[in-house]
PQR file of N, CA, C, O and H, with PARSE charges and radii, in Angstrom:
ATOM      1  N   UNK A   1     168.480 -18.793   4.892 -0.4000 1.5000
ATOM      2  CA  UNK A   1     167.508 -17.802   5.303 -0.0000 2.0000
ATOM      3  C   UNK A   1     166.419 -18.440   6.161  0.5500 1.7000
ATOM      4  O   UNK A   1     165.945 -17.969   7.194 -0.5500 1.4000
ATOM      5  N   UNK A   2     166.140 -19.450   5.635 -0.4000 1.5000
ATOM      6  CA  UNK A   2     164.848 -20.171   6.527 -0.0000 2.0000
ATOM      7  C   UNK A   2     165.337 -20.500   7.641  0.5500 1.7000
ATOM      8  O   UNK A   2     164.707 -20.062   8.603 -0.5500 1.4000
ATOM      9  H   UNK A   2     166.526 -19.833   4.795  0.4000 1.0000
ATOM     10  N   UNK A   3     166.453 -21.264   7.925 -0.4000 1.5000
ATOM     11  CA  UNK A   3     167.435 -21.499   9.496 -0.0000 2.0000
ATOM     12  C   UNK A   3     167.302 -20.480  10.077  0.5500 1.7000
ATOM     13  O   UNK A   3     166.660 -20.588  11.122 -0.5500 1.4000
ATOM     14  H   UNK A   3     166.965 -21.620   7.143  0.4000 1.0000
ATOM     15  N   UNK A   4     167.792 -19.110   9.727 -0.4000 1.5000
ATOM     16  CA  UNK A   4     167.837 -17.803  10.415 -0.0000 2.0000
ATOM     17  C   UNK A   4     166.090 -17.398  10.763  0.5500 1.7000
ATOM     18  O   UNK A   4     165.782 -16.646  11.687 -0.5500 1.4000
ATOM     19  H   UNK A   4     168.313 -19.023   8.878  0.4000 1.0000
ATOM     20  N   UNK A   5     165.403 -17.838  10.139 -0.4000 1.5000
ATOM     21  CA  UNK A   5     163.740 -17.199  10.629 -0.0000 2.0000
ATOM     22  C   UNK A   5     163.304 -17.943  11.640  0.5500 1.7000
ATOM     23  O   UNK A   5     162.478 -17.542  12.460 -0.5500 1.4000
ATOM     24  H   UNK A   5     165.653 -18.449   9.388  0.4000 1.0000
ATOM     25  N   UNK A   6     163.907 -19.236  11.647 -0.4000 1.5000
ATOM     26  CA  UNK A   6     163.590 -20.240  12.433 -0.0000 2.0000
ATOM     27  C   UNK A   6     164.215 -20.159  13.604  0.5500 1.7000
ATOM     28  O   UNK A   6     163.535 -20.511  14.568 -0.5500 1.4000
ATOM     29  H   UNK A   6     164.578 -19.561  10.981  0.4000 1.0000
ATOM     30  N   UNK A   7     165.716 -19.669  13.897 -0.4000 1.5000
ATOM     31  CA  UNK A   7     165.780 -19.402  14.808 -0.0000 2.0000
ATOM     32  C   UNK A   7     165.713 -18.326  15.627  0.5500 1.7000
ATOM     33  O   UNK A   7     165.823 -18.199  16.847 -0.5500 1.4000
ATOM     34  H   UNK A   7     166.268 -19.384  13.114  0.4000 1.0000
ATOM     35  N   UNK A   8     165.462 -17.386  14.508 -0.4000 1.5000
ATOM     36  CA  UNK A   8     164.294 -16.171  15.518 -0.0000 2.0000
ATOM     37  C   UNK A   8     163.049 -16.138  15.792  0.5500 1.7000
ATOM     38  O   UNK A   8     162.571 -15.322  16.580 -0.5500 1.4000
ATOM     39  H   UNK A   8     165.372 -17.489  13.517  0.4000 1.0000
ATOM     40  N   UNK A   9     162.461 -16.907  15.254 -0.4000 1.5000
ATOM     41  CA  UNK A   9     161.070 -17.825  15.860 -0.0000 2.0000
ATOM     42  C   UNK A   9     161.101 -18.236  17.173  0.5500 1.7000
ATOM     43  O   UNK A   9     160.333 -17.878  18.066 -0.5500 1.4000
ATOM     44  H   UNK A   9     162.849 -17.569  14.614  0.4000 1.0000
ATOM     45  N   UNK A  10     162.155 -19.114  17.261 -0.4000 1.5000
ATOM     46  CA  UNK A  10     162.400 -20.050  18.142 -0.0000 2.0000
ATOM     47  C   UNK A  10     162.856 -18.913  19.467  0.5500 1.7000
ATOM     48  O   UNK A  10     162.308 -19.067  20.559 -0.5500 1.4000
ATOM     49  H   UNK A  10     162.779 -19.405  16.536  0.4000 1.0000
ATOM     50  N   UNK A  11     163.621 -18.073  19.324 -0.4000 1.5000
ATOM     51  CA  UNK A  11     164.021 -17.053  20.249 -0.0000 2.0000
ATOM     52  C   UNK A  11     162.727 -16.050  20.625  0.5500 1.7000
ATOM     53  O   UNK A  11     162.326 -15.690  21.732 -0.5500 1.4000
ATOM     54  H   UNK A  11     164.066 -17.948  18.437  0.4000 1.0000
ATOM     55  N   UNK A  12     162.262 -15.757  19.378 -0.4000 1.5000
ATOM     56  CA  UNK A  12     160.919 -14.933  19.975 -0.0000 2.0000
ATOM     57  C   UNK A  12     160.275 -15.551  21.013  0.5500 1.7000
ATOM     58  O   UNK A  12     160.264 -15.248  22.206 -0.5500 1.4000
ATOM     59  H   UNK A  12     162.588 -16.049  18.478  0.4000 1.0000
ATOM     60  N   UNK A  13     159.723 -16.482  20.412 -0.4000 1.5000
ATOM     61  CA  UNK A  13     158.845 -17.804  20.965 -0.0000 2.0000
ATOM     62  C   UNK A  13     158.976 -17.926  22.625  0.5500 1.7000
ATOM     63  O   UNK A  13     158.057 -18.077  23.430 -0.5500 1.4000
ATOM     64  H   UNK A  13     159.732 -16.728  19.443  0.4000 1.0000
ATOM     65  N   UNK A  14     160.241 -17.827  22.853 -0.4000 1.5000
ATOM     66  CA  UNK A  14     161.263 -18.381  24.009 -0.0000 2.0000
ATOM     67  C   UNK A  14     160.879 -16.725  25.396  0.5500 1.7000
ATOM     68  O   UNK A  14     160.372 -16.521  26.500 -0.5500 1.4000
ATOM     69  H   UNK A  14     160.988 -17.705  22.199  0.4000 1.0000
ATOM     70  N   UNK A  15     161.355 -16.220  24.616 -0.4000 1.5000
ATOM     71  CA  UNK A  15     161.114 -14.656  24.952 -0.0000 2.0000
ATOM     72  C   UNK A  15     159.584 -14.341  25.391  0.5500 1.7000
ATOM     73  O   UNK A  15     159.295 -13.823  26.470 -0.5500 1.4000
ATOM     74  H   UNK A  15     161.767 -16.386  23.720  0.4000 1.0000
ATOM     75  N   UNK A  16     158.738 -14.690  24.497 -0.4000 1.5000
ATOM     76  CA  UNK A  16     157.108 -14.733  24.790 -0.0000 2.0000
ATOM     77  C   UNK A  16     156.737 -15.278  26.195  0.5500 1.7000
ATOM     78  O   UNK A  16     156.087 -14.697  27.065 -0.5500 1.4000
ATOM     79  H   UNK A  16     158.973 -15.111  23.621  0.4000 1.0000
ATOM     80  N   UNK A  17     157.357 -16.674  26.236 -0.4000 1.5000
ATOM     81  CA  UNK A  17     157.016 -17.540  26.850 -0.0000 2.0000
ATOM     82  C   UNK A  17     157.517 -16.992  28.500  0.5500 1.7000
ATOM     83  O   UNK A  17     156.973 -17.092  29.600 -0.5500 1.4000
ATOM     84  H   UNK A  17     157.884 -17.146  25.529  0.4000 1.0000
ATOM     85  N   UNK A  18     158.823 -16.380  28.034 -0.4000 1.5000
ATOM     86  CA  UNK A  18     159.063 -15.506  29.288 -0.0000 2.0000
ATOM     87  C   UNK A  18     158.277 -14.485  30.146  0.5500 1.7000
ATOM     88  O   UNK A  18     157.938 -14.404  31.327 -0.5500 1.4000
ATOM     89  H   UNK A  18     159.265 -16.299  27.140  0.4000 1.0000
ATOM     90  N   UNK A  19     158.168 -13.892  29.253 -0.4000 1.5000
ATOM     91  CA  UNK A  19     157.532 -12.588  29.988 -0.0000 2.0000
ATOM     92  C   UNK A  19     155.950 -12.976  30.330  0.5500 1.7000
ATOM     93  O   UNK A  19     155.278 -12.246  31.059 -0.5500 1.4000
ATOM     94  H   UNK A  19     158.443 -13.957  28.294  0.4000 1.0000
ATOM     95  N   UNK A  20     155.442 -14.135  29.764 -0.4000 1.5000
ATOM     96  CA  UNK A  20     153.913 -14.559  29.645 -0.0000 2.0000
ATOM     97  C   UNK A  20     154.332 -14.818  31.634  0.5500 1.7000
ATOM     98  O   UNK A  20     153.844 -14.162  32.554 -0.5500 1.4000
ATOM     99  H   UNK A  20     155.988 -14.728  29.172  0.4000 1.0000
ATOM    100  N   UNK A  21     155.300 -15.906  31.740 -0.4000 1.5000
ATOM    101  CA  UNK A  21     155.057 -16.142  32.833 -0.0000 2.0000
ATOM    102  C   UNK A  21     155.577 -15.298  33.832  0.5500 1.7000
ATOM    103  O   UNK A  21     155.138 -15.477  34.968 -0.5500 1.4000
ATOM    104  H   UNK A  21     155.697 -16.439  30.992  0.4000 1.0000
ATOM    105  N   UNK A  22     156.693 -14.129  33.597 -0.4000 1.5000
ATOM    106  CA  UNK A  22     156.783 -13.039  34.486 -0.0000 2.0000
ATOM    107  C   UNK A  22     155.038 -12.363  34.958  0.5500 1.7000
ATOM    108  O   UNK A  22     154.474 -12.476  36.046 -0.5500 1.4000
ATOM    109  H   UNK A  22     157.049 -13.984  32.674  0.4000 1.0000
ATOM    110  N   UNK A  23     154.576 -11.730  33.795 -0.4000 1.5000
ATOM    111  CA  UNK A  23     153.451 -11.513  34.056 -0.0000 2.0000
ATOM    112  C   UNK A  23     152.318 -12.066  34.840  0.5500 1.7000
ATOM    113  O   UNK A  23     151.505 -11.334  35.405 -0.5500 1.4000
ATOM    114  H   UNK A  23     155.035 -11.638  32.910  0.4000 1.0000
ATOM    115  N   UNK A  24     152.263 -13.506  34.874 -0.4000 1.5000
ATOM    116  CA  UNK A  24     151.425 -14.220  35.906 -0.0000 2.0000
ATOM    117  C   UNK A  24     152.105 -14.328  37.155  0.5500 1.7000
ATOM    118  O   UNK A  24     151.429 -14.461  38.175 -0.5500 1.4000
ATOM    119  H   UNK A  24     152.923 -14.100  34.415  0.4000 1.0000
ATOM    120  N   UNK A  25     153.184 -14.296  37.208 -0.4000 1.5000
ATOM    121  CA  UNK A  25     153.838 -14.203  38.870 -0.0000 2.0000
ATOM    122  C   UNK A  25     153.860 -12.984  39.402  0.5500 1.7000
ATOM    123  O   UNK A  25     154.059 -12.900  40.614 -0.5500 1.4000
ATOM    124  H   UNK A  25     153.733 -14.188  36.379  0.4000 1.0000
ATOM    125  N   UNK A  26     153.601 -11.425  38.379 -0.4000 1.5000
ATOM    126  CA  UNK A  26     153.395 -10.134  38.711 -0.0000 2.0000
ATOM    127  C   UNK A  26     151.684 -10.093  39.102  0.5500 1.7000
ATOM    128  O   UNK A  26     151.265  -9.271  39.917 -0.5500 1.4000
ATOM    129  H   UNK A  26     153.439 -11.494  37.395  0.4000 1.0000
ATOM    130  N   UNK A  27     151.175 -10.644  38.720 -0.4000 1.5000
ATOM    131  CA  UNK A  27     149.727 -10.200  38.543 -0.0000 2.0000
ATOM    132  C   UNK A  27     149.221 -11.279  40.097  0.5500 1.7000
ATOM    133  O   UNK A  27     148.224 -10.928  40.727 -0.5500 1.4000
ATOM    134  H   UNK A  27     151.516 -11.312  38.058  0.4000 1.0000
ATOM    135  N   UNK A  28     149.909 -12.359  40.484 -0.4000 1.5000
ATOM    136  CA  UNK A  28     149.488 -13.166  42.412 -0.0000 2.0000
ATOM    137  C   UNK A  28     150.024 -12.282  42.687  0.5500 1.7000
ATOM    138  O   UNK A  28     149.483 -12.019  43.761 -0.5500 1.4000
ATOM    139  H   UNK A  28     150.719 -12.645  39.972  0.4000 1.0000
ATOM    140  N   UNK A  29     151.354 -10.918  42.398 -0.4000 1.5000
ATOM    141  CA  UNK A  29     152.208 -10.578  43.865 -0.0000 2.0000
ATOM    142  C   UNK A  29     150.930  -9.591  43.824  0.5500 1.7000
ATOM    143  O   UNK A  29     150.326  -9.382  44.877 -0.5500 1.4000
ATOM    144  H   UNK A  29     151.794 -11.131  41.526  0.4000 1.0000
ATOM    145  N   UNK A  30     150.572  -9.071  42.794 -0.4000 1.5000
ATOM    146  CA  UNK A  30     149.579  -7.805  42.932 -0.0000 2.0000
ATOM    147  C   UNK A  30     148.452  -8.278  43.707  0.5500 1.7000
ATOM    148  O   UNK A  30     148.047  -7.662  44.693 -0.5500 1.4000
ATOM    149  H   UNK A  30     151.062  -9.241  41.940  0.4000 1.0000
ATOM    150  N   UNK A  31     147.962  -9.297  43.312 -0.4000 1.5000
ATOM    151  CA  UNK A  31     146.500  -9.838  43.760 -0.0000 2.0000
ATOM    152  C   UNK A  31     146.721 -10.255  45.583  0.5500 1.7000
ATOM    153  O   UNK A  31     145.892 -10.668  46.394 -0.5500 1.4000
ATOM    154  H   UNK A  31     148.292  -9.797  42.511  0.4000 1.0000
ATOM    155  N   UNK A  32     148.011  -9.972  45.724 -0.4000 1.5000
ATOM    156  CA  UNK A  32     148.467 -10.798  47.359 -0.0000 2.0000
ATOM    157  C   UNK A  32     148.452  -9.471  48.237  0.5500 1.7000
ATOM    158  O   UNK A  32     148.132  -9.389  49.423 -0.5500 1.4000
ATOM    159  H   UNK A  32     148.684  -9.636  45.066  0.4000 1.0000
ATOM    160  N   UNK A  33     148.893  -8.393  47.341 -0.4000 1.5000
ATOM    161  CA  UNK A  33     149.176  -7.070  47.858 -0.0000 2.0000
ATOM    162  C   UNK A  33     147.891  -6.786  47.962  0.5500 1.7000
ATOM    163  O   UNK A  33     147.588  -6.555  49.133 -0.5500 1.4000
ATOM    164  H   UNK A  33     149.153  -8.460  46.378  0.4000 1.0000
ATOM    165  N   UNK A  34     146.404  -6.655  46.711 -0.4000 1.5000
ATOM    166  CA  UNK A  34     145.254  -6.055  46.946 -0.0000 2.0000
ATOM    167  C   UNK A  34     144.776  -7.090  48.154  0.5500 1.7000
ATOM    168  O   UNK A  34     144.266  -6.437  49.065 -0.5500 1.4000
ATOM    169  H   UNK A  34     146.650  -6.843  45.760  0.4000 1.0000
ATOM    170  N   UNK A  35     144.789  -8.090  48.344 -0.4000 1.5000
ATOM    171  CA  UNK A  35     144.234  -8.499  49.568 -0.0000 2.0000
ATOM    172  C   UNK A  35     144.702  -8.385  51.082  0.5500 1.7000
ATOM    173  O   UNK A  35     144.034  -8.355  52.115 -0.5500 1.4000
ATOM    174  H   UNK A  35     145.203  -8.621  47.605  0.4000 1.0000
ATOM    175  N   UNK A  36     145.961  -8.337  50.885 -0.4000 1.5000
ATOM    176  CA  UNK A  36     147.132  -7.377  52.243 -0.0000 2.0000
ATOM    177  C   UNK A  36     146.226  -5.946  52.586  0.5500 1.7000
ATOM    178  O   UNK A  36     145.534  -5.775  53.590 -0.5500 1.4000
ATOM    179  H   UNK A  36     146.503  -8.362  50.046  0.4000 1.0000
ATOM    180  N   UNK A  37     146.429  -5.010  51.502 -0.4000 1.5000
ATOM    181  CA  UNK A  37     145.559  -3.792  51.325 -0.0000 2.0000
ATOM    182  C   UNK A  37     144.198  -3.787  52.086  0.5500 1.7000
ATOM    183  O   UNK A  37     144.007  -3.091  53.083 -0.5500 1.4000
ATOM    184  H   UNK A  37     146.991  -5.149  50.687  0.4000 1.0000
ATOM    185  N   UNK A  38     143.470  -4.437  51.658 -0.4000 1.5000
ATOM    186  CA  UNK A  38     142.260  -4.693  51.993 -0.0000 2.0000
ATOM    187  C   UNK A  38     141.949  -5.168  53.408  0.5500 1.7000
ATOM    188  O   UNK A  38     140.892  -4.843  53.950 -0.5500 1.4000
ATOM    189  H   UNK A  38     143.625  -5.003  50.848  0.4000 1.0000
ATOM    190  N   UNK A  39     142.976  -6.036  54.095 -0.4000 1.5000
ATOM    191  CA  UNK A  39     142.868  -6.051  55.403 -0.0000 2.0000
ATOM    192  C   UNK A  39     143.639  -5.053  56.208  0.5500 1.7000
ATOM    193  O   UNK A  39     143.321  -4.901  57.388 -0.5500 1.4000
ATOM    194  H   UNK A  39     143.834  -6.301  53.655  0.4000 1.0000
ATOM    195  N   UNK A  40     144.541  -4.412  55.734 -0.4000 1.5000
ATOM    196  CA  UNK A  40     145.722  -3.234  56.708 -0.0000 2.0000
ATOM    197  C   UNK A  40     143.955  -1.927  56.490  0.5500 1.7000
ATOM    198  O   UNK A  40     143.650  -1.228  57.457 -0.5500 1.4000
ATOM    199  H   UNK A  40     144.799  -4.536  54.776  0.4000 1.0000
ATOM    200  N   UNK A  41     143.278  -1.876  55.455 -0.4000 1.5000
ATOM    201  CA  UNK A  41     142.685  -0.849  55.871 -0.0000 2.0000
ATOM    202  C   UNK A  41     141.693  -0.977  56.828  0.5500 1.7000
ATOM    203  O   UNK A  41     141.510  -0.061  57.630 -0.5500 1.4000
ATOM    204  H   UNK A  41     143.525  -2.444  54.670  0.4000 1.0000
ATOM    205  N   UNK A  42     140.795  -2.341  56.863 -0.4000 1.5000
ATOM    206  CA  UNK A  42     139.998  -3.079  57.742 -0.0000 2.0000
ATOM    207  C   UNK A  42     140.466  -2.948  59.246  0.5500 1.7000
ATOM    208  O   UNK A  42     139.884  -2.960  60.331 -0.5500 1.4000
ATOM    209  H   UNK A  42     140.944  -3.085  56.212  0.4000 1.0000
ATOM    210  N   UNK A  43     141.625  -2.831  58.877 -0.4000 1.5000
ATOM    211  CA  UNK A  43     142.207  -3.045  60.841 -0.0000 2.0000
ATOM    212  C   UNK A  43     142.550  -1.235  61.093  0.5500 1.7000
ATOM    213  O   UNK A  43     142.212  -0.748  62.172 -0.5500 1.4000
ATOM    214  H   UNK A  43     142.098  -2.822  57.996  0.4000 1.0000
ATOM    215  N   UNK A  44     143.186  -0.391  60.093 -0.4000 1.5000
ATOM    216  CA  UNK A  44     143.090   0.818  60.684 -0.0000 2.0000
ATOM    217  C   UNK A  44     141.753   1.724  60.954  0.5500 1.7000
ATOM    218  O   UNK A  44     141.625   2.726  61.656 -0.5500 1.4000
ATOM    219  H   UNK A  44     143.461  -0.786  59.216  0.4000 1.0000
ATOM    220  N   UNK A  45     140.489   0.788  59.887 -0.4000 1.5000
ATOM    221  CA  UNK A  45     139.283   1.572  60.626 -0.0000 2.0000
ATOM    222  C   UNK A  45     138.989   0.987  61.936  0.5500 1.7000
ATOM    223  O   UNK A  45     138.451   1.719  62.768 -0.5500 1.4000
ATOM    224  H   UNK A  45     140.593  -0.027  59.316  0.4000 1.0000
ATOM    225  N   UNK A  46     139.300  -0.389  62.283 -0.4000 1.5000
ATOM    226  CA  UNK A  46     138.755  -0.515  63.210 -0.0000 2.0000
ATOM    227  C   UNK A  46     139.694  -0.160  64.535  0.5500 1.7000
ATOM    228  O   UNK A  46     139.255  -0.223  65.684 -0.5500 1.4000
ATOM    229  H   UNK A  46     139.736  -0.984  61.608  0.4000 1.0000
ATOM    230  N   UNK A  47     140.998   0.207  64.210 -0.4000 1.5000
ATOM    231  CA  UNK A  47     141.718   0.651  65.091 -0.0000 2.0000
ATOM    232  C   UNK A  47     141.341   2.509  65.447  0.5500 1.7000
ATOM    233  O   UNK A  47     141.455   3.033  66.555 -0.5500 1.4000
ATOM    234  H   UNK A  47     141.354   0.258  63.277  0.4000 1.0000
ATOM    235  N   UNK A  48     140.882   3.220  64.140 -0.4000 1.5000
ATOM    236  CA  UNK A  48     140.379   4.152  64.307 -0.0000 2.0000
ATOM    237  C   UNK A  48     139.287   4.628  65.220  0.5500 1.7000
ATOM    238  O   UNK A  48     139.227   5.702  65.818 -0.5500 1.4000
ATOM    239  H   UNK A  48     140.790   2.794  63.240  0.4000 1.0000
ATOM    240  N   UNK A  49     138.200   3.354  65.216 -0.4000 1.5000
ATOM    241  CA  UNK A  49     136.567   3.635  65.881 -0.0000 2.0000
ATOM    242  C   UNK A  49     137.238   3.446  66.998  0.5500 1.7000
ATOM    243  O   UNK A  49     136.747   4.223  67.816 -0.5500 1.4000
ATOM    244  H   UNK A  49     138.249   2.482  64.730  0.4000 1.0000
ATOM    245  N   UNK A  50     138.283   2.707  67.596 -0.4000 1.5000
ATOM    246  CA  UNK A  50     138.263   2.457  69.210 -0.0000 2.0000
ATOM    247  C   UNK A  50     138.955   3.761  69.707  0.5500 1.7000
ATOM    248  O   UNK A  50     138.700   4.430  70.708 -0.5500 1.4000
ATOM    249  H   UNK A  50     138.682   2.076  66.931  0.4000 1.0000
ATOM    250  N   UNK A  51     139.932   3.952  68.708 -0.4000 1.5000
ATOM    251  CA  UNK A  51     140.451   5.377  68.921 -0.0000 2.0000
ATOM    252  C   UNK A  51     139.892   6.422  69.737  0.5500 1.7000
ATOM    253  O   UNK A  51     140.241   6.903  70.815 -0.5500 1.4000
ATOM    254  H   UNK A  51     140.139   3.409  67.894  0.4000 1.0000
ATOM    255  N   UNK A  52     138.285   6.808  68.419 -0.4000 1.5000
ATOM    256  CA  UNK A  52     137.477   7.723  68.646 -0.0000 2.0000
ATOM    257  C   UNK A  52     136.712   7.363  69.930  0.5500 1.7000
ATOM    258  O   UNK A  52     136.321   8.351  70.551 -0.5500 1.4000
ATOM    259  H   UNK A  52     138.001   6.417  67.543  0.4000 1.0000
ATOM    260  N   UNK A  53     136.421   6.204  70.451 -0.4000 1.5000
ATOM    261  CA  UNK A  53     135.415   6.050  71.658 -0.0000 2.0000
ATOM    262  C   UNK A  53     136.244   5.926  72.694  0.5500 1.7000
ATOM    263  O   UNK A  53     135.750   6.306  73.755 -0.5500 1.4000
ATOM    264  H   UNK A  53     136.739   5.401  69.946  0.4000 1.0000
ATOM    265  N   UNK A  54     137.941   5.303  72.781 -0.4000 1.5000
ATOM    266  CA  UNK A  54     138.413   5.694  73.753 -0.0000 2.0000
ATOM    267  C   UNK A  54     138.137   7.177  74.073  0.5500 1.7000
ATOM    268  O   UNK A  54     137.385   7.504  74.991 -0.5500 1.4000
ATOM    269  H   UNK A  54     138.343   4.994  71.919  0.4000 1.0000
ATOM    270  N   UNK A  55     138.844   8.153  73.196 -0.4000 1.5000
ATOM    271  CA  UNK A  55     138.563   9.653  72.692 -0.0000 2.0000
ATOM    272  C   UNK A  55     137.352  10.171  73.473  0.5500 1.7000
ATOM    273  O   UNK A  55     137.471  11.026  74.351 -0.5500 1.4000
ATOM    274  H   UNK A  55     139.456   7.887  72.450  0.4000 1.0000
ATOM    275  N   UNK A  56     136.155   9.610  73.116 -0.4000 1.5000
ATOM    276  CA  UNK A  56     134.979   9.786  73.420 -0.0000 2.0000
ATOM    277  C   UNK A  56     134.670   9.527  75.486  0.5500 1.7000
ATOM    278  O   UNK A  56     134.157  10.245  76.344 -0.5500 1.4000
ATOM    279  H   UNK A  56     136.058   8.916  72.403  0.4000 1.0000
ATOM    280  N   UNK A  57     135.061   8.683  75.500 -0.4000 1.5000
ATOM    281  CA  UNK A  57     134.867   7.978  76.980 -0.0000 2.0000
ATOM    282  C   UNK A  57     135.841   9.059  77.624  0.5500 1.7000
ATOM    283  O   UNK A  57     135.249  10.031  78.095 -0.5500 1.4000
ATOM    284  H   UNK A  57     135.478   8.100  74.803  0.4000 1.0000
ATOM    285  N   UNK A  58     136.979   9.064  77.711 -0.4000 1.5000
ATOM    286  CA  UNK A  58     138.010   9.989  77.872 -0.0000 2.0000
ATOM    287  C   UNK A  58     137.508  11.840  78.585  0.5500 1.7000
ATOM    288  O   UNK A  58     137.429  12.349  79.702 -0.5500 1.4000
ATOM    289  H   UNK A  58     137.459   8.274  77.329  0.4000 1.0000
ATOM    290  N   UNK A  59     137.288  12.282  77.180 -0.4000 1.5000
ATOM    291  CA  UNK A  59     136.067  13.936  77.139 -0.0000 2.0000
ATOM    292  C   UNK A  59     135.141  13.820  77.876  0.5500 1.7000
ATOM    293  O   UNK A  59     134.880  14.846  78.503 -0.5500 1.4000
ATOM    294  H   UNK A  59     137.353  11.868  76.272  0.4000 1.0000
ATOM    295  N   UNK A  60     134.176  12.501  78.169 -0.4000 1.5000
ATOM    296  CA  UNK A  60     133.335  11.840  78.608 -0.0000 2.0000
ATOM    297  C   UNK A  60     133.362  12.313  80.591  0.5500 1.7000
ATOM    298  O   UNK A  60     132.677  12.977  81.369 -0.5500 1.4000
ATOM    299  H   UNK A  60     134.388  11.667  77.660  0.4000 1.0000
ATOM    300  N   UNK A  61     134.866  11.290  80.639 -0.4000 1.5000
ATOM    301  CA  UNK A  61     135.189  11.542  82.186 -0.0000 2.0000
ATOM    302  C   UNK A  61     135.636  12.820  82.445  0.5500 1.7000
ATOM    303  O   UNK A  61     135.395  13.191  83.594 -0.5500 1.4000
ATOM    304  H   UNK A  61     135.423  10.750  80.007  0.4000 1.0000
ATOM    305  N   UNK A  62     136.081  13.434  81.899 -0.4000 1.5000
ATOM    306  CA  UNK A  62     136.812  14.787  82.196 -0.0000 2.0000
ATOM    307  C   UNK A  62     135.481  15.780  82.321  0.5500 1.7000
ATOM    308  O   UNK A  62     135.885  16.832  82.816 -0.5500 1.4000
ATOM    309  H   UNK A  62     136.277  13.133  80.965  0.4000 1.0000
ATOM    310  N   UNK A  63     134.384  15.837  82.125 -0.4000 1.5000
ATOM    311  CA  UNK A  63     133.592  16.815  82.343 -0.0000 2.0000
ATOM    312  C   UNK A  63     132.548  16.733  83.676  0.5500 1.7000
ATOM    313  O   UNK A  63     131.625  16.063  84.139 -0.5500 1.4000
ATOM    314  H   UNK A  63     134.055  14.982  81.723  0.4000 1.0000
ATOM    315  N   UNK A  64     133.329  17.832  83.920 -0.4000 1.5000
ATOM    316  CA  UNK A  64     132.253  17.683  85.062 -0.0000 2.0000
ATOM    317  C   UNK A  64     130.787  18.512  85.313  0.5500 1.7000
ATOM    318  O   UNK A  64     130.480  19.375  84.490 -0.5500 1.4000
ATOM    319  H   UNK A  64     134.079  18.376  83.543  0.4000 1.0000
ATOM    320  N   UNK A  65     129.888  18.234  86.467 -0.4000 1.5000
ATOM    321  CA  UNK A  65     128.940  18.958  86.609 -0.0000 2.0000
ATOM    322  C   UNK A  65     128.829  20.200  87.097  0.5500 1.7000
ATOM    323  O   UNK A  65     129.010  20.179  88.314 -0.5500 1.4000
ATOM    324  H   UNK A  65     130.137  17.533  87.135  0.4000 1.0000
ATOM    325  N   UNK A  66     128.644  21.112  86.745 -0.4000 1.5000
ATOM    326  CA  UNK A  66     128.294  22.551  87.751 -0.0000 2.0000
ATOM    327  C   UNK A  66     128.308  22.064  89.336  0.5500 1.7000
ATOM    328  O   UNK A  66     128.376  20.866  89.609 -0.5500 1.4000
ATOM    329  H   UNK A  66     128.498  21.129  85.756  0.4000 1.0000
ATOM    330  N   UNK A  67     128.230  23.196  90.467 -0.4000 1.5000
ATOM    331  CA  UNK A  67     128.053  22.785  91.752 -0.0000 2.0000
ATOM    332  C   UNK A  67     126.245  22.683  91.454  0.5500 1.7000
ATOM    333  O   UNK A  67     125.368  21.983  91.962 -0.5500 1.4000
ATOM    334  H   UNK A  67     128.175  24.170  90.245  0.4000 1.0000
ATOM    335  N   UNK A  68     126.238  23.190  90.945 -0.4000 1.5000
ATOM    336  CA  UNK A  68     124.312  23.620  91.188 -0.0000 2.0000
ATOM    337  C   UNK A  68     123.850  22.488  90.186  0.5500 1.7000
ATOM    338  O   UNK A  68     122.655  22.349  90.447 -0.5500 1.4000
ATOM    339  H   UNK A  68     126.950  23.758  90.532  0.4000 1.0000
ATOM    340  N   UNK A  69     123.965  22.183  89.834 -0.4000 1.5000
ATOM    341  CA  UNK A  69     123.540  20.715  88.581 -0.0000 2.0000
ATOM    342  C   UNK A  69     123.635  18.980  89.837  0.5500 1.7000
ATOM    343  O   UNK A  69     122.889  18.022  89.634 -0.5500 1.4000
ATOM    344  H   UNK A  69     124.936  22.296  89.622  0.4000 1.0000
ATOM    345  N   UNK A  70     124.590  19.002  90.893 -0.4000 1.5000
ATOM    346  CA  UNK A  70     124.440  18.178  91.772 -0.0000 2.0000
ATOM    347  C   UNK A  70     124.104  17.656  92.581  0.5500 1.7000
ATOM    348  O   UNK A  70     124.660  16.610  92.915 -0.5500 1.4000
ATOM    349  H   UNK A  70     125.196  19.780  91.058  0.4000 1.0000
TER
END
């Protein structure tokens, strides 16, 4: 009986030790992804603002003056 506890000890143990370190190699891919994240949104705002002022410059040229405003 004690052999048999011992070697489900030993298997638990083994098993623990597994998933302990699955979990730390899940928790860099996450921490690699929140910092990926964090720059893909950094670059679509700033791809956004040029967007809007191309946008802006654009509406900008297209309007013109009255004859009587010149």
């Amino acid at each position: 009986m004690s052999d048999e506890n011992s070697r489900r000890t030993d298997r638990l143990e083994a098993n623990l030790a597994h998933l302990e370190h699955q979990v730390e190699e899940l928790n860099d891919v996450i921490i690699e992804q929140g910092k990926l994240l964090e720059r893909l949104k950094k670059e679509v705002q700033r791809q956004s603002t040029a967007m809007q002022t191309l946008e802006l410059e654009r509406v900008k040229s297209n309007i013109t003056k009255p004859p009587h405003y010149q």
